[in-house]
N, C-alpha and C positions, 0 to 999 in steps of 0.2 A: 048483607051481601048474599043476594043467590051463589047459586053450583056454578051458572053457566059465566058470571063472572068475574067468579073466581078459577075458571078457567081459563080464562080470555085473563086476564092478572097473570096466570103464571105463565102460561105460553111468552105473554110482552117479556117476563121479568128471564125468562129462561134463552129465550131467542134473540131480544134486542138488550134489554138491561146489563145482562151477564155480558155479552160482547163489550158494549161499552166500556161495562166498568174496566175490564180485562186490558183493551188499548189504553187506556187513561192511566193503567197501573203497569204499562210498559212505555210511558213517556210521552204518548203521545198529547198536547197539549190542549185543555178546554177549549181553548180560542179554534183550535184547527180543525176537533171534533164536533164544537158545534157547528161551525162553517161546513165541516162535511155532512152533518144533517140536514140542516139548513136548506144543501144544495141538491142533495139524497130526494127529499120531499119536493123542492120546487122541478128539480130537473125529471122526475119520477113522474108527473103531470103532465110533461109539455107534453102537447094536442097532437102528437104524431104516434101513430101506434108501432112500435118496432124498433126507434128511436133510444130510448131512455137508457140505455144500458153502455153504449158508445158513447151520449152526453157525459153521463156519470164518470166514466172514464177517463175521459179525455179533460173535463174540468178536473179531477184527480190529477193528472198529469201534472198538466200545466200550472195549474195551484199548488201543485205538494203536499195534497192530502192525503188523508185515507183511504184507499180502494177498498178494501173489507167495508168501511162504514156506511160508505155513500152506496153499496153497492147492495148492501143490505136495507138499506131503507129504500131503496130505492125500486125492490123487488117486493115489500113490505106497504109500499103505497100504490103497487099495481091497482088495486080495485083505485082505488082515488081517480086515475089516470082516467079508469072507464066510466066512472062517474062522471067527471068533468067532462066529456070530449062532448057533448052536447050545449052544454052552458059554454067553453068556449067556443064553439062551433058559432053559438048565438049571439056571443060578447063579440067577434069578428064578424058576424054581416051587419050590426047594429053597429061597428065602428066603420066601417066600409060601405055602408048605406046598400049591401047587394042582396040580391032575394033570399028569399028563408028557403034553405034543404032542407024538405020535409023528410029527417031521416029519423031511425032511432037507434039505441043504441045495440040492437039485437040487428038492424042489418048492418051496421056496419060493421060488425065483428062477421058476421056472416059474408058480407065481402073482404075481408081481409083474410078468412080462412081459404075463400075460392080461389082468391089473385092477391096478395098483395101488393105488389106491383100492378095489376089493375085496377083496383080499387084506392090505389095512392093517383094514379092517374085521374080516373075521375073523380077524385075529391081532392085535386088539386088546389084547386083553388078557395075550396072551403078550408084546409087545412093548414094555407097559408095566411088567410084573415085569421083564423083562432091562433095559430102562432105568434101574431103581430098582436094578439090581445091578451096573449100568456105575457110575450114581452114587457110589455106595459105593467103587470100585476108581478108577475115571478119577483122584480127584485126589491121591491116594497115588502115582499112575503118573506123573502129571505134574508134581510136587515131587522123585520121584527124578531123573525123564528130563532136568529144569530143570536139577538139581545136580553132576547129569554134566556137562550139553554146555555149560553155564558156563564151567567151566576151558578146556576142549577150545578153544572158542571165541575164547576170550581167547588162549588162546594162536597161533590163526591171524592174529588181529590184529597180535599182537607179531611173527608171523616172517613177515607181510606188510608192517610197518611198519618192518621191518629190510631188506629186500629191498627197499623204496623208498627206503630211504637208501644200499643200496649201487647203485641205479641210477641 
């Protein structure tokens, strides 16, 4: 293991791991934390920039989950967000049969710093095909992401709950 990831290791283990474990060791339950990852990760991507933080929220709400968790992952998978808005930008004109924006990802952060609001304008319609192509993939993504960190989960419980009984 290099330095740089073994820093990139503690950083995950001190900003996301330690949070985790901390909610899971005040009741909150595997099933509910991985669903709020789950949803942290998919809703943290959808193809709208400005978005992700009132998604996260608001499925919070209404779900009864975590706000701390989903809200942390959620701010954690930013770059992802800016990765992606070009593959779905391209996954929505290929489901939509409409022309290719030749954009990149460096103007369109560069128009959302000048206007947001005019730059949601004129990528209306670009950013409502990659919404309708996040749709399609987001809950395939977050039924498998759920079914992993299930077990995972459960089982930091069990060898938190063992480690309180040998202290």
């Amino acid at each position: 293991m290099d330095l740089d990831s073994g820093v990139r290791e503690g950083f995950f283990r001190r900003r996301i791991a330690r949070a985790i474990v901390e909610l899971l060791r005040q009741g909150v339950t595997p099933e509910k934390m991985a669903l709020s990852l789950a949803l942290g990760v998919a809703l943290g991507v959808f193809p709208a920039l400005g978005t992700t933080t009132a998604l996260c929220a608001l499925a919070a709400l209404i779900l009864r989950l975590n706000l701390p968790a989903i809200q942390i992952v959620n701010y954690f998978v930013y770059p992802a967000q800016i990765a992606l808005l070009i593959p779905f930008f391209r996954a929505g004109e290929k489901l939509f049969g409409a022309p290719h924006l030749p954009l990149s990802v460096r103007q369109i952060l560069a128009m959302v710093r000048a206007s947001f609001w005019s730059a949601t304008r004129l990528l209306w319609t670009t950013v409502w095909h990659a919404a309708v192509a996040w749709c399609l993939i987001a809950p395939v993504f977050v039924a498998v992401l759920y079914f992993i960190m299930v077990p995972i989960l459960q089982g930091v419980v069990r060898r938190t709950l063992k480690q309180r009984a040998r202290d």
